[in-house]
NUMAR-82945 format. One record per residue (C-alpha): x, y, z. Coordinates in steps of 0.02 Angstrom, whole numbers, plus 50000, padded with zeros to 5 digits. Example, Ala and Ser with C-alpha at 12.3 -4.5 7.8 and 13.67 -1.06 7.14 Angstrom:
BEGIN
<atom xx="50615" yy="49775" zz="50390"/>
<atom xx="50684" yy="49947" zz="50357"/>
END
This chain:
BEGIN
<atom xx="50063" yy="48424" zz="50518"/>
<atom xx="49905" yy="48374" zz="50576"/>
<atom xx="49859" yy="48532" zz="50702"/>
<atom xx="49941" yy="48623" zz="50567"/>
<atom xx="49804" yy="48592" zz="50460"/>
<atom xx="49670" yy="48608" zz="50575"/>
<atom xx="49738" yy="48797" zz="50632"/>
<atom xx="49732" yy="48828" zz="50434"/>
<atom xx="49524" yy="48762" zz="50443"/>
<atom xx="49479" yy="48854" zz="50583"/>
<atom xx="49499" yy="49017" zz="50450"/>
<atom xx="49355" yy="48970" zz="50356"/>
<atom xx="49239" yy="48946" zz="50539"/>
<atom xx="49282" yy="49138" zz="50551"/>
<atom xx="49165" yy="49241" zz="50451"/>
<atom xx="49244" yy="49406" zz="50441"/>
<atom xx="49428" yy="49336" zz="50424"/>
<atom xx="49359" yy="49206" zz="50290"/>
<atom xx="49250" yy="49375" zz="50182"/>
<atom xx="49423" yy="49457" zz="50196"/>
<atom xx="49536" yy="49308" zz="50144"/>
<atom xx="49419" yy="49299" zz="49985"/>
<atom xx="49421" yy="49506" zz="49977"/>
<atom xx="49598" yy="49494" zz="49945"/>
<atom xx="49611" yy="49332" zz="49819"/>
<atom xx="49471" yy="49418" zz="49719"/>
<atom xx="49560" yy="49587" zz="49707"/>
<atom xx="49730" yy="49513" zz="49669"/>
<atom xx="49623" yy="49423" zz="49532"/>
<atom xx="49571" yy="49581" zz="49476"/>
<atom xx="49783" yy="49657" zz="49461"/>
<atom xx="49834" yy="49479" zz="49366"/>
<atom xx="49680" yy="49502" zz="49254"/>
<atom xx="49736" yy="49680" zz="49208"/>
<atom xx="49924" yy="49632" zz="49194"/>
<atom xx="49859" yy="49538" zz="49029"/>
<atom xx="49796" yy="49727" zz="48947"/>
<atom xx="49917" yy="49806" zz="48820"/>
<atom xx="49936" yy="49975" zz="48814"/>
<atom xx="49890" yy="50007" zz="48626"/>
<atom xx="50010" yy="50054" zz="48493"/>
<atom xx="50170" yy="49954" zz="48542"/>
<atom xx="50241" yy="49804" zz="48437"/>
<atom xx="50268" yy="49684" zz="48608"/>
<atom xx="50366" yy="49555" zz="48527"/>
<atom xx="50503" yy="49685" zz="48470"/>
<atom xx="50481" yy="49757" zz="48663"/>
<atom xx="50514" yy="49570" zz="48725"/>
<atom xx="50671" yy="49556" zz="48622"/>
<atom xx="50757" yy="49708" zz="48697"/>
<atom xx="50700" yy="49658" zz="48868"/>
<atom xx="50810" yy="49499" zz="48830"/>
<atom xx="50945" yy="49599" zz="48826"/>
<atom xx="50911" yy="49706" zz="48984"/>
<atom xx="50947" yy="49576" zz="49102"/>
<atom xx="51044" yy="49635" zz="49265"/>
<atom xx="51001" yy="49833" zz="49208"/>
<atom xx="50895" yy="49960" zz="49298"/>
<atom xx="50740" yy="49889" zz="49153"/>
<atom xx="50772" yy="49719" zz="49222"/>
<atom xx="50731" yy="49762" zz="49405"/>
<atom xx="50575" yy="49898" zz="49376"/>
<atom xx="50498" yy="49732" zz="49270"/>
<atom xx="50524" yy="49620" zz="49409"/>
<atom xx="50439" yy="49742" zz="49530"/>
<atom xx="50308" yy="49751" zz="49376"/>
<atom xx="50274" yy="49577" zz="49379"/>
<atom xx="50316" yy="49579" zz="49197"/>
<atom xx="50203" yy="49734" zz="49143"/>
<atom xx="50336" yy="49809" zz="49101"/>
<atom xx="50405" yy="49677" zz="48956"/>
<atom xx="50251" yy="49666" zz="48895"/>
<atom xx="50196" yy="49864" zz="48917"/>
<atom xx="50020" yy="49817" zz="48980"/>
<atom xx="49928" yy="49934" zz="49075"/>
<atom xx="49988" yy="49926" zz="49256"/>
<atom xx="50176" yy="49923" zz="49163"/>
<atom xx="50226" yy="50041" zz="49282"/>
<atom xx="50194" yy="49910" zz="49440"/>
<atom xx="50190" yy="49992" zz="49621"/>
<atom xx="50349" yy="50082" zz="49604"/>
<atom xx="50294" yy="50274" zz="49600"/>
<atom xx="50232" yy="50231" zz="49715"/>
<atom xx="50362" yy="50150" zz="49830"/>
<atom xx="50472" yy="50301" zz="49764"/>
<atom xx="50340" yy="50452" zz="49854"/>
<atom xx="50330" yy="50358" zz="49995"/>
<atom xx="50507" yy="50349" zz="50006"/>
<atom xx="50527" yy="50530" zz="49974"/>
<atom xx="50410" yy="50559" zz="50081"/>
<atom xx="50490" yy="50492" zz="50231"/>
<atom xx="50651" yy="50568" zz="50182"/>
<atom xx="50558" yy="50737" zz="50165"/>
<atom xx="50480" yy="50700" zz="50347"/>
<atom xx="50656" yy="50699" zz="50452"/>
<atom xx="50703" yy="50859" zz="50329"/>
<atom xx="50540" yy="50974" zz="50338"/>
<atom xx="50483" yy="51022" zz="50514"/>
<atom xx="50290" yy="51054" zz="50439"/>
<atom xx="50299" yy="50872" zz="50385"/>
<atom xx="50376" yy="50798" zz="50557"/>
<atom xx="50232" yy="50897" zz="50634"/>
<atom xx="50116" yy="50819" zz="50537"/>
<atom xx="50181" yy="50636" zz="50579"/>
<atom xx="50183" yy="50681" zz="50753"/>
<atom xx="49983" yy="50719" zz="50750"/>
<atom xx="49920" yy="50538" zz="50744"/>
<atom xx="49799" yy="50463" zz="50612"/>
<atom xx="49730" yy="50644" zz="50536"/>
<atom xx="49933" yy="50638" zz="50507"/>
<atom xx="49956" yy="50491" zz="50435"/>
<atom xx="49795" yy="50515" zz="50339"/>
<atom xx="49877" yy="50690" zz="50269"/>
<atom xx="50027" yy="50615" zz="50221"/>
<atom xx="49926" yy="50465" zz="50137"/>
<atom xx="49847" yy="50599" zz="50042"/>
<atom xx="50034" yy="50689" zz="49981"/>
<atom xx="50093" yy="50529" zz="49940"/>
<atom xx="49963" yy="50493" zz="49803"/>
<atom xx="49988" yy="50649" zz="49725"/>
<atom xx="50141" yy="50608" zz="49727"/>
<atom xx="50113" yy="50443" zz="49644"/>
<atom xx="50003" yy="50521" zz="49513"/>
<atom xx="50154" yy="50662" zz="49471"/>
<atom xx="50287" yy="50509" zz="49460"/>
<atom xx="50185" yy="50400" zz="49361"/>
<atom xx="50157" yy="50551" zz="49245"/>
<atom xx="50338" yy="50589" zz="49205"/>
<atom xx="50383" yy="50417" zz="49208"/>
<atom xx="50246" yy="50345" zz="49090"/>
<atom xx="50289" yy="50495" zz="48957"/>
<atom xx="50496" yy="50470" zz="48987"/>
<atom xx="50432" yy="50281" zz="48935"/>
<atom xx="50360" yy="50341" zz="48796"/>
<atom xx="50488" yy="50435" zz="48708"/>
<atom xx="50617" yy="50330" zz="48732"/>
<atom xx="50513" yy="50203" zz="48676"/>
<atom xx="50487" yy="50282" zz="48515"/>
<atom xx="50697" yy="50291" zz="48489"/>
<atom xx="50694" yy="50093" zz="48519"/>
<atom xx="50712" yy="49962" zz="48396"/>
<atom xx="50742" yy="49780" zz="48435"/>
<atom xx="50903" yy="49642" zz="48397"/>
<atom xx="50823" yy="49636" zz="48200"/>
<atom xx="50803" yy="49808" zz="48160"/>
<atom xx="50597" yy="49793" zz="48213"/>
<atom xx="50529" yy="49963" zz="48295"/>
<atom xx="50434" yy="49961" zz="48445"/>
<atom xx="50329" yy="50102" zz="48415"/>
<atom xx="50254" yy="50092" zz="48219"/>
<atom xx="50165" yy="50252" zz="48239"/>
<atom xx="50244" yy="50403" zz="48346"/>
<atom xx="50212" yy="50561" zz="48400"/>
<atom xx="50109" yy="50668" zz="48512"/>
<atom xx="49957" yy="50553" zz="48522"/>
<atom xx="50042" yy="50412" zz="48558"/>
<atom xx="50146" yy="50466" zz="48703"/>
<atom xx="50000" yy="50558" zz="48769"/>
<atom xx="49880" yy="50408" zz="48756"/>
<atom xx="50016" yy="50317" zz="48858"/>
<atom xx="50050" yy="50434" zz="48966"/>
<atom xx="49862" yy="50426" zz="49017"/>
<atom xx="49834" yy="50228" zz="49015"/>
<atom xx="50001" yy="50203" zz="49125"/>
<atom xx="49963" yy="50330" zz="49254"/>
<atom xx="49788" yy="50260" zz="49271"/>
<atom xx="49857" yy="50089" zz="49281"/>
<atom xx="49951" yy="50138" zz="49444"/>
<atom xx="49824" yy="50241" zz="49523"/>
<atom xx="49704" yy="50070" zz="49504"/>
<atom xx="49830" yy="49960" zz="49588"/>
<atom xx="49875" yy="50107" zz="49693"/>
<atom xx="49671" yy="50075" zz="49753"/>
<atom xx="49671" yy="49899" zz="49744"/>
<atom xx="49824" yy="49887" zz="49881"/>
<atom xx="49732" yy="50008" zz="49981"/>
<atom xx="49576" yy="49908" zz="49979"/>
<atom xx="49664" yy="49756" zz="50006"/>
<atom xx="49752" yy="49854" zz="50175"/>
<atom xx="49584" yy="49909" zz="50223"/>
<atom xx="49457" yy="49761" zz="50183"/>
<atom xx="49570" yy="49617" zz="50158"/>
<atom xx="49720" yy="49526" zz="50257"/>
<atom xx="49900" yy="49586" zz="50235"/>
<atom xx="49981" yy="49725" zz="50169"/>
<atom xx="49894" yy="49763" zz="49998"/>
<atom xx="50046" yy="49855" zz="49913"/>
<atom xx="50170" yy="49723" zz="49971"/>
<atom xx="50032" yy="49582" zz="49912"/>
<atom xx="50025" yy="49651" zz="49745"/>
<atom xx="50222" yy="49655" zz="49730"/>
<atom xx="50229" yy="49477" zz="49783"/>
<atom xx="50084" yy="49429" zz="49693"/>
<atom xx="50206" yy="49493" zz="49527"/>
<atom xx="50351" yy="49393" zz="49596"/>
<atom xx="50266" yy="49222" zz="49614"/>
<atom xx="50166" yy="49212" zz="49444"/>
<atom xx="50345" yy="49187" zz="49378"/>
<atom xx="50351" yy="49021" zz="49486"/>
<atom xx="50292" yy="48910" zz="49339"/>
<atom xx="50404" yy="48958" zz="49207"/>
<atom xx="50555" yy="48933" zz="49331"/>
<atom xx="50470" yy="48759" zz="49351"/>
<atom xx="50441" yy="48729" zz="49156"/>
<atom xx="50612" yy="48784" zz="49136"/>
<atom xx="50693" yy="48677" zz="49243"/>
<atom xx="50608" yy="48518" zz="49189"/>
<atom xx="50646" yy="48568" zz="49002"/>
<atom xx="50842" yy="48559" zz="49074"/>
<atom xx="50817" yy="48405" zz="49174"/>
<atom xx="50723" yy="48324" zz="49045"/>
<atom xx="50878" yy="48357" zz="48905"/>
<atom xx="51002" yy="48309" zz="49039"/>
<atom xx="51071" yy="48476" zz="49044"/>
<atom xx="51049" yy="48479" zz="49227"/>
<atom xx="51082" yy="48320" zz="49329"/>
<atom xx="50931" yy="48260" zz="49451"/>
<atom xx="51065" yy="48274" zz="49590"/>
<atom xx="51110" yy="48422" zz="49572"/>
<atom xx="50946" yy="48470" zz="49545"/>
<atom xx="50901" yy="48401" zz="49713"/>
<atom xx="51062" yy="48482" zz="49812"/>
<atom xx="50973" yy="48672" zz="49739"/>
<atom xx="50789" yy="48637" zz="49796"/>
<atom xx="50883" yy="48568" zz="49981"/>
<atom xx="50999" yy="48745" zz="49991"/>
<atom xx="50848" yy="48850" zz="49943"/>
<atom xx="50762" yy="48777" zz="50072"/>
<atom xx="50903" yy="48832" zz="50196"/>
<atom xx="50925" yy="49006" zz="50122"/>
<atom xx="50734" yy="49034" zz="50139"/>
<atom xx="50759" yy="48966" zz="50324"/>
<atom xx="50913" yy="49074" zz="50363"/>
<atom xx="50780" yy="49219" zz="50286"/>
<atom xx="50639" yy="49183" zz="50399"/>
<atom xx="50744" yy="49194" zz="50549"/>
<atom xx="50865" yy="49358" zz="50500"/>
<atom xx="50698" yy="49435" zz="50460"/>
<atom xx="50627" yy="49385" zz="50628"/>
<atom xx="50762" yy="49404" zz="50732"/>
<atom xx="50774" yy="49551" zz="50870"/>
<atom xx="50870" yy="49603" zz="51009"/>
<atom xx="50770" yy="49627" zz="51182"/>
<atom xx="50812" yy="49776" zz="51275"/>
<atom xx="50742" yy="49764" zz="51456"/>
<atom xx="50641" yy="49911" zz="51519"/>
<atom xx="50587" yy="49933" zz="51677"/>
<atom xx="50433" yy="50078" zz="51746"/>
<atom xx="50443" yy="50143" zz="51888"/>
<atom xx="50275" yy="50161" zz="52014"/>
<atom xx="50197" yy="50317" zz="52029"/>
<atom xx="50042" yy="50346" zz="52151"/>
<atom xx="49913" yy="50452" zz="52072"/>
<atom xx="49776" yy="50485" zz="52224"/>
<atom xx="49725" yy="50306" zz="52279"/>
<atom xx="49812" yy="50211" zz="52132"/>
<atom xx="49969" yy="50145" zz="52087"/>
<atom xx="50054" yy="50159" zz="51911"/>
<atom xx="50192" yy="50079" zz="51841"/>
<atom xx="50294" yy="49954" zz="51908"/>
<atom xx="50292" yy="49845" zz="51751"/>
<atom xx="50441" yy="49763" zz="51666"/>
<atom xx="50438" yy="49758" zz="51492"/>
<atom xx="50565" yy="49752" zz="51319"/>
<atom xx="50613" yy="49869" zz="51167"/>
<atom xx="50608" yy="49741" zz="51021"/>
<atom xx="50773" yy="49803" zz="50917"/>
<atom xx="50771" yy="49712" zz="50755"/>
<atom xx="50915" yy="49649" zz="50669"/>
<atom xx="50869" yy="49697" zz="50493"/>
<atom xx="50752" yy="49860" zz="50536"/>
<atom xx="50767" yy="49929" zz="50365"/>
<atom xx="50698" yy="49776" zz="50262"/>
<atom xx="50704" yy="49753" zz="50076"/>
<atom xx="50732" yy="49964" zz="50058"/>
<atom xx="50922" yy="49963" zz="50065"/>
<atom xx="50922" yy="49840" zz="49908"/>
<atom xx="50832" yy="49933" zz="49804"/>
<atom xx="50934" yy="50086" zz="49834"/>
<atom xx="51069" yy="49980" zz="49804"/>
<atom xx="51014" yy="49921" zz="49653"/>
<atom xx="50946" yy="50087" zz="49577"/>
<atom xx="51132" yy="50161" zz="49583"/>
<atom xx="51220" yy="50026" zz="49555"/>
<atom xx="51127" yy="49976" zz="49382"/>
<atom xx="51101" yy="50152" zz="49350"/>
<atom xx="51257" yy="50160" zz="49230"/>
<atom xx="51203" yy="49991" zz="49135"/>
<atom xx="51053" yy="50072" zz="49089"/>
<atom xx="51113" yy="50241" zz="49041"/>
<atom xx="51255" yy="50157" zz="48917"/>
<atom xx="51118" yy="50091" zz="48822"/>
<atom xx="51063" yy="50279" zz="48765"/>
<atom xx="51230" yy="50349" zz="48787"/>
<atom xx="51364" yy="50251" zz="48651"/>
<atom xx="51522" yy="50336" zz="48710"/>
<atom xx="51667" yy="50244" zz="48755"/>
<atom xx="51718" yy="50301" zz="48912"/>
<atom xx="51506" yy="50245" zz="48965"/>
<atom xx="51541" yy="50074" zz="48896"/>
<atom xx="51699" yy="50046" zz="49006"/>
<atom xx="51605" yy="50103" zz="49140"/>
<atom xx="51462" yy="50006" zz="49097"/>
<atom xx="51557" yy="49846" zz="49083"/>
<atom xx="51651" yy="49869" zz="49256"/>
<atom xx="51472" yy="49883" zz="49333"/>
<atom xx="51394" yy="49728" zz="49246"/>
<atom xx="51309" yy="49580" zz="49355"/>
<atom xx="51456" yy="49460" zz="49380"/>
<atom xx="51609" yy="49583" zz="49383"/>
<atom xx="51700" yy="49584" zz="49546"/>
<atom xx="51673" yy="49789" zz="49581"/>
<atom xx="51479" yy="49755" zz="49540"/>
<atom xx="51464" yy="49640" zz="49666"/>
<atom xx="51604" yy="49734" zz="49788"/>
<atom xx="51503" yy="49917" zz="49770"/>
<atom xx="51324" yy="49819" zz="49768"/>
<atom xx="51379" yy="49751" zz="49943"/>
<atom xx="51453" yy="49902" zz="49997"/>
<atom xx="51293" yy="50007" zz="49952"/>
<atom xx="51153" yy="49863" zz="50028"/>
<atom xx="51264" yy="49911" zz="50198"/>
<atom xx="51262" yy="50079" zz="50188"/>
<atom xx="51097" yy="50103" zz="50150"/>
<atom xx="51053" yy="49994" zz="50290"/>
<atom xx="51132" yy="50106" zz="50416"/>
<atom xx="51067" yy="50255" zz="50330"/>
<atom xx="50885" yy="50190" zz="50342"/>
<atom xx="50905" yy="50137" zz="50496"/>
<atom xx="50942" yy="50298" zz="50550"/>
<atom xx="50782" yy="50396" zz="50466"/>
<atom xx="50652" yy="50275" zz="50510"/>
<atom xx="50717" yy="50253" zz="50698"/>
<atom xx="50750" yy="50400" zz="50828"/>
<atom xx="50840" yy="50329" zz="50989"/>
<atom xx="50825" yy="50512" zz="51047"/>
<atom xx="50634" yy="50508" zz="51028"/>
<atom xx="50626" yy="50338" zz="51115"/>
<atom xx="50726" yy="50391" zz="51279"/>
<atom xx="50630" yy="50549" zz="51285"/>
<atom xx="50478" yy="50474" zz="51282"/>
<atom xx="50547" yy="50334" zz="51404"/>
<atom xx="50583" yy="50455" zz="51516"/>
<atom xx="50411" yy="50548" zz="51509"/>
<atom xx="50320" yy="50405" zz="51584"/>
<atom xx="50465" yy="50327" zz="51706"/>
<atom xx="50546" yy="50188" zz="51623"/>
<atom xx="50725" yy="50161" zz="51615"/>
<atom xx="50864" yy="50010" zz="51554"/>
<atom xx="50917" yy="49935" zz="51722"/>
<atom xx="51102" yy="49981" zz="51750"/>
<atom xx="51072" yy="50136" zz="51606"/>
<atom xx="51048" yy="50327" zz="51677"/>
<atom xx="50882" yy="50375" zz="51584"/>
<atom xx="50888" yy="50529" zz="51445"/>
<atom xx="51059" yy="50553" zz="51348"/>
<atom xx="51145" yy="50397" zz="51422"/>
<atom xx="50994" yy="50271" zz="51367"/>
<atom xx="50973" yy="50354" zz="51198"/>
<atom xx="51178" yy="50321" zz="51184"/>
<atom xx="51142" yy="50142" zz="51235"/>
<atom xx="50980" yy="50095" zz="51099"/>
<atom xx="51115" yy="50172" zz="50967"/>
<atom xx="51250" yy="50077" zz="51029"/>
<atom xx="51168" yy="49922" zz="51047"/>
<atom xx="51067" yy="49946" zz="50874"/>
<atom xx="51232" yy="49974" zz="50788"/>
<atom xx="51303" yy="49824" zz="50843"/>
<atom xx="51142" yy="49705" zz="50795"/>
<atom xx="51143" yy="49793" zz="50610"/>
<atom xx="51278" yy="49749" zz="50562"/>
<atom xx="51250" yy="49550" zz="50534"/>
<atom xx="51075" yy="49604" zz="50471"/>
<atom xx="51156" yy="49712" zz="50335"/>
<atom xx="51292" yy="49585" zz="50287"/>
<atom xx="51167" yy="49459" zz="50283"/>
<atom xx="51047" yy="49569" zz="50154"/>
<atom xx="51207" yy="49589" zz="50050"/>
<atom xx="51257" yy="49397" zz="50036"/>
<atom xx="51071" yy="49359" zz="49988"/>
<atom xx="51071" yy="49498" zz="49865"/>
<atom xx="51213" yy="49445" zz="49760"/>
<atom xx="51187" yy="49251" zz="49783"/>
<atom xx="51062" yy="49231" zz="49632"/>
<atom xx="51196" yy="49313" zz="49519"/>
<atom xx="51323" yy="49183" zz="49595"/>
<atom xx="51210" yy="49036" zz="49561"/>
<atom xx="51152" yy="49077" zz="49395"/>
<atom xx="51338" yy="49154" zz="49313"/>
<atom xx="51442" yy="48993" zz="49436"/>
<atom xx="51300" yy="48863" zz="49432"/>
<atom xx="51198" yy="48864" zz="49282"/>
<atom xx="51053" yy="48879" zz="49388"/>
<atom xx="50891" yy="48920" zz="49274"/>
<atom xx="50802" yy="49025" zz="49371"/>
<atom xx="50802" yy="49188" zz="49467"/>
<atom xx="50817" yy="49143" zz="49659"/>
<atom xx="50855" yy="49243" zz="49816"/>
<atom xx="50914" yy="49437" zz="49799"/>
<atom xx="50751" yy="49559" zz="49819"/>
<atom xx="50626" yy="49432" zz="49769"/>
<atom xx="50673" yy="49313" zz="49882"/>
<atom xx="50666" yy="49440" zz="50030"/>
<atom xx="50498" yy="49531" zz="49977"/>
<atom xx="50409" yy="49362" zz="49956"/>
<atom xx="50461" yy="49298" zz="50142"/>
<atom xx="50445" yy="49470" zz="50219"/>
<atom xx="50251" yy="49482" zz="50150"/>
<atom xx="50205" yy="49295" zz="50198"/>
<atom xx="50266" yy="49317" zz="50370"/>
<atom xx="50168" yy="49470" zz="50380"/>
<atom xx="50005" yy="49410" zz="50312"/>
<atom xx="50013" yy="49236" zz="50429"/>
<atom xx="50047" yy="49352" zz="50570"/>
<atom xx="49891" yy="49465" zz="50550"/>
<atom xx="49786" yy="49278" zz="50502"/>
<atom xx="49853" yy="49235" zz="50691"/>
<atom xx="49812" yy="49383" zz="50783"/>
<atom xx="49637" yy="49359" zz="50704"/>
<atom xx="49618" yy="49178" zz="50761"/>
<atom xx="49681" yy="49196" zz="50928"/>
<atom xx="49569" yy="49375" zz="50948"/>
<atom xx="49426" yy="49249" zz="50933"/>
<atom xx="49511" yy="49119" zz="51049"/>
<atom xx="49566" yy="48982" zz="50915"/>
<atom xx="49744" yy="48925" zz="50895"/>
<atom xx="49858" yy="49020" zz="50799"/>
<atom xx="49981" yy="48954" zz="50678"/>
<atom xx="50132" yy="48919" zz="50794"/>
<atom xx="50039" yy="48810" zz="50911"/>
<atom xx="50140" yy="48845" zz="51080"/>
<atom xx="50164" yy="48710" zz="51210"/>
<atom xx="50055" yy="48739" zz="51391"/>
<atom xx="50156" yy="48764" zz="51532"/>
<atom xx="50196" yy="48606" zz="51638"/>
<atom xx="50164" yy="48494" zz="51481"/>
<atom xx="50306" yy="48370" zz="51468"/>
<atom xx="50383" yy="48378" zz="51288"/>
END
């Protein structure tokens, strides 16, 4: 506990980590202090009424990537999700367009190209999304007859249009300055940063309960002890990786020898991350959502089969989360690539021919190791609709949330370490010096 807390104070005896640590807290400031701005001509407590209702639909998840905006229609209502979306299409558009994979190919004036198509293709998204908003904002009207938009037409969905697309190109900029200037991923920050500020009312809420006697102390207690395993079992699914020897072979170049080196192809067991459950989720919820416009019959019945808490929700949620695992898998890692490139400079899997047969081996053994990564992201997706429909539990836990906010914490401590031990102070995960009795 003790060195733990010294490896936290030797941050602030590094200038340039400590100028980015405040870099970051001062620009995530600046996203909370914006998320408090309402976009003009909307009546929010009718909007907060019908968000009541959208709980476990495709409006329930874009607000919880939001942070909330979205409930309340502020300003950055739109959250990070355009773009999320053109970077995922981009990526998808990378393994189908030769030009692209070209481009991806070239190093950083690639990646900076592609940087560049994705925020027009953020600005385009958040431009069809924040008008789509609009109008069907203007049809709604809450539980007591209340509409959300007093005044409609033309100016007001063009005034929104324009205040929700600048909204995401600011924290569009703010993640990228946090990337650049701060510590951590800045889009992934600002996502979490949405997810935690919901913390206190889980907190409020639960005391409230407690306090009535509506939830027992003990079983109170047995929750905080399981969430503490489930972020545990998190931590280490999200860490985990299978080590694939690889060994170089020398090479004399004039008077020098190369290679000869034994090294390891870190295979991870969940590769894909949080990207398969929001797939999942988009398609899944999809219908929920659309039966809200659409009154038919034959929707509702569909509608109601889907719902959070119906046994073929939860079977086709599962059954999607793996899938879409596998699927991104696939995209965002080439065993092809890897063997060829393997090959190029003289490594090779002991007991593995190099080219075709090692590529067959990485997919093999990557196919194998997915699997309990993608059955894993599928039990922690659908446990905070167990524990909240089975357990009375008052607050949101696990699922996406759960996974985004240990994903980006593990991240962010990792690039604080690297930091501290570039500059030849202990990191986080003090390690034990060889021949040191324990």
């Amino acid at each position: 506990m003790i060195e733990g807390l010294q490896s936290f104070q030797n941050i602030f005896k590094i200038p340039e980590l400590k100028r980015r640590l405040f870099i970051t807290f001062g620009l995530l400031a600046a996203y909370r202090v914006g998320a408090h701005v309402v976009t003009p001509g909307v009546d929010g407590h009718a909007l907060s009424l019908i968000f009541d209702q959208a709980q476990g639909t495709l409006l329930g998840m874009v607000d919880l990537f939001s942070g909330g905006n979205l409930r309340r229609l502020t300003v950055f209502a739109l959250g990070i999700m355009p773009y999320i979306s053109a970077s995922i299409i981009l990526q998808l558009l990378t393994v189908v367009i030769p030009a692209l994979e070209r481009l991806a190919k070239e190093g950083e004036a690639g990646r900076k190209k592609i940087t560049q198509y994705t925020r027009y293709g953020t600005i385009l998204l958040s431009a069809v999304q924040a008008m789509g908003i609009a109008v069907g904002l203007e049809g709604m009207r809450s539980p007591d007859g209340a509409a959300v938009v007093p005044v409609a037409g033309w100016g007001f969905r063009l005034l929104t249009m324009l205040t929700l697309t600048t909204g995401t190109a600011l924290i569009m900029w703010l993640g990228e300055q946090i990337s650049e200037k701060g510590i951590g991923n800045g889009i992934s920050l600002i996502i979490m940063a949405g997810i935690v500020v919901r913390l206190p009312s889980a907190v409020v809420a639960s005391y409230t309960l407690i306090s009535s006697g509506e939830l027992k102390l003990f079983v109170f207690g047995a929750l905080v002890v399981m969430m503490v395993g489930v972020t545990a079992a998190v931590v280490i699914m999200q860490e985990g990786q299978r080590k694939i020897p690889v060994q170089y072979a020398k090479r004399v170049v004039g008077r020098r020898i190369y290679g000869g080196q034994s090294t390891h192809i870190p295979l991870r067991v969940n590769t894909a991350g949080v990207i398969p459950v929001i797939f999942a989720s988009s398609i899944i919820l999809f219908p929920a959502t659309l039966a809200q416009f659409i009154p038919h019959p034959w929707m509702q019945a569909i509608s109601d089969a889907l719902s959070p808490g119906r046994f073929t929700y939860t079977l086709l949620y599962a059954g999607f989360i793996i899938f879409f695992t596998y699927f991104y898998t696939a995209i965002v890692f080439n065993p092809i690539d890897l063997s060829d490139n393997m090959k190029k400079y003289g490594g090779f899997i002991p007991g593995v021919r190099p080219g075709k047969k090692t590529a067959e081996y990485i997919d093999r053994t990557l196919t194998r190791i997915t699997l309990p990564g993608a059955v894993f992201l599928a039990l922690i997706s659908i446990l905070p609709d167990f524990l909240i429909r089975w357990f009375n539990v008052p607050f949101y836990f696990g699922g996406t949330s759960l996974l985004i906010v240990v994903g980006v914490a593990l991240d962010t401590v990792r690039q604080m370490e690297s930091h501290l031990l570039m500059r030849h102070y202990e990191g986080f995960l003090r390690r034990k010096p060889r021949g040191v009795p324990a």
